[in-house]
Structure formats: C-alpha cells, structure tokens
N, C-alpha and C positions, 0 to 999 in steps of 0.2 A: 759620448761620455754622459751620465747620468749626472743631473746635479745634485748637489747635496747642499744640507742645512744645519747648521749647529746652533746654537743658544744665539748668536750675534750678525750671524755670517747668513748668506745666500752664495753656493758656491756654483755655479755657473760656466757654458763652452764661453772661453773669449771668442770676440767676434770682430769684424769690422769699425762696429760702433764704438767700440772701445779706445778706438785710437787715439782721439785729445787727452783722454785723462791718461792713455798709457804711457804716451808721448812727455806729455807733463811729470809724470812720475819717473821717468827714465831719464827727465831730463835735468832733475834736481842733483847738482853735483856730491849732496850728501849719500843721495840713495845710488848714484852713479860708480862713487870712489870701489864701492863693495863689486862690482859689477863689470867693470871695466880695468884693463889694461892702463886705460888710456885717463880715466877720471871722469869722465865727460861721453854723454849719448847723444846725439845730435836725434834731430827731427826723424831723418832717412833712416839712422840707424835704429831708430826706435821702429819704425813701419815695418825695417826687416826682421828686427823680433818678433815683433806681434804677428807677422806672416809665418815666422821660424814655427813658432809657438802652435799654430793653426794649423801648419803642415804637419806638424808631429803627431798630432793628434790623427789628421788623416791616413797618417805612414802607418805611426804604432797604434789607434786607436786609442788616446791617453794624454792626454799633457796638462799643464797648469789649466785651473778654472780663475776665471775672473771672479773678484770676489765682491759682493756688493752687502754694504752695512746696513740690515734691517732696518733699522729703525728708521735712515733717510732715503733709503734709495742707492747714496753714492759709490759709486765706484771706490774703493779700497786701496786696490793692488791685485798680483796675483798668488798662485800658489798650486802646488798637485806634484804629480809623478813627471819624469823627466827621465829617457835614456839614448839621449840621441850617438850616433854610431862613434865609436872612440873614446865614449864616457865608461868611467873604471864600475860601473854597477848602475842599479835603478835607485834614482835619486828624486829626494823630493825636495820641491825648494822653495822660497816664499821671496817677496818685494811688494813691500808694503811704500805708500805714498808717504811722506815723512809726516802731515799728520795726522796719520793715525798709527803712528809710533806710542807703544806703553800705554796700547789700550789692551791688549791680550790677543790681539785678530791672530797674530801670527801664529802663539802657540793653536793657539784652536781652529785656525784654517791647516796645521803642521799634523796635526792630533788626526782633524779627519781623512786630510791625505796617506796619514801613514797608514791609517785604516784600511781606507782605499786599496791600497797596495798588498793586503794582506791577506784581504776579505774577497776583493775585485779580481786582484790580477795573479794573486798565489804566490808572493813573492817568498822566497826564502830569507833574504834579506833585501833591507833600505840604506841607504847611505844619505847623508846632505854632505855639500861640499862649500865649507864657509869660507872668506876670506881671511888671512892670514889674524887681522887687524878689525875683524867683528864681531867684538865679545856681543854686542847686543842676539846675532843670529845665533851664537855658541849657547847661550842661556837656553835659545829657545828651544835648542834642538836637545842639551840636556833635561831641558823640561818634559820635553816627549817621549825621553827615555833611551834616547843616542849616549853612544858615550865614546869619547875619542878614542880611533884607531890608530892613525897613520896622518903623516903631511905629506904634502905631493905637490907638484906642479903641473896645470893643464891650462893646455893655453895662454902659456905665459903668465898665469896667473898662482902667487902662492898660493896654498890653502891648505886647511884642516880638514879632515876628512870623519866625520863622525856618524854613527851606524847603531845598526842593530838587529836582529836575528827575532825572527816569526817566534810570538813567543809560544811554550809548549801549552798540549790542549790539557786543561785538568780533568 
C-alpha cells in the first residue's frame, strides 16, 4: 500500500512497531465500547488486530494505514479500506486514540481513504459501518459524504450502515 499525506496526517502500512500505542489505543474502554461486543480489548486481543489488520493487507493488498501526526511524529490511530470475507461491502473505517479526538484526523484520514477506494482500487461503492451509539463516527462519515442506508447486525454487533456511490465523472 502506497502511503499517503493530507494537511495533518502521514498515512502509512501498520507495522509491528506499532504495537504499544495500538494496544494502548484499543485498549481505552472509551475507544473499545465502539469496537467491541464485549467493551473492553485486552493486550492479546489487540496483537490479533494488529496481525488481522497486516494480513489483510497481504490477502487483499489494502487495509487500514497507521496514521501518524505531522507535526509530532505520534502515532494517532488507524484508518483505510477494509473487506474482509463476510463483510456486507468495501468499508473504510477509522480508531482514533481518544486524544486526538475533535481534532479533524478522522474526517481527513476518512476523506483520503475514500479516495483511496475510488481512485486506487475502483470501487463502485464504500460503505462505513458505525456503532449503533457513535454519533461522534456518524458526523464523520456524514462529513465525507456517507449518508445512511441501512442498520444491520454483524458480529453481534448493532450498527448503522452508511455509504456512498463513485461519484459521476463531469
């Protein structure tokens, strides 16, 4: 996966090294509730993400970039394309570290992924699939120009199902 760069952002393949701060960010039960079943990501279950997340990439050639804030260096959160086998469409999806909440990372690592998707991988459409109870990601994805279709349940988990269609060429 090529990286990419927006105004704020460095979007980057996650990697190994990533681990403490992915761990730590998965492991905030703020940023958890949205994410899990269960509420809560332990250590191990964060490493099988981060591996999930790594494989994907080598399977479909595509998955979230780790994203790093110019200005310091740090580790963020992630974000990108996502379709792994049983998923209702090609989704893109973001998890930011809880501080750097309502700084804009999200819409604008959301904005480049949907690009991504459109430009890169030819998508007809994108989908995000947000948690029942997360207006904060609902905003974001109306921001980028998603607009609700459907709720669904996957994986035991409710959710909103929000999207949108390759827009046409003028």
């Amino acid at each position: 996966m090529t990286p990419l760069e927006t105004p704020s952002l460095i979007l980057r393949p996650l990697t190994a090294e990533d681990f403490e701060d992915y761990a730590a960010m998965l492991g905030d039960p703020e940023v958890a509730r949205f994410l899990s079943v269960e509420g809560s990501i332990s250590r191990e279950d964060a490493w099988r993400n981060l591996a999930l997340m790594i494989g994907h990439r080598e399977i479909r050639g595509y998955t979230h970039w780790a994203l790093v804030e110019k200005s310091s260096g740090r580790f963020v959160g992630r974000a990108g394309p996502w379709r792994p086998f049983g998923w209702p469409g090609l989704e893109i999806g973001w998890c930011l570290a809880r501080e750097h909440w309502g700084k804009g990372y999200a819409t604008e690592a959301a904005r480049a992924a949907l690009a991504y998707c459109f430009d890169e991988l030819g998508a007809d459409e994108v989908l995000s699939l947000i948690a029942m109870d997360n207006e904060r990601s609902a905003r974001v994805a109306e921001r980028i120009g998603h607009r609700h279709l459907r709720d669904m349940e996957l994986r035991g988990l409710r959710c909103r199902v929000y999207g949108q269609s390759r827009p046409e060429k003028a």
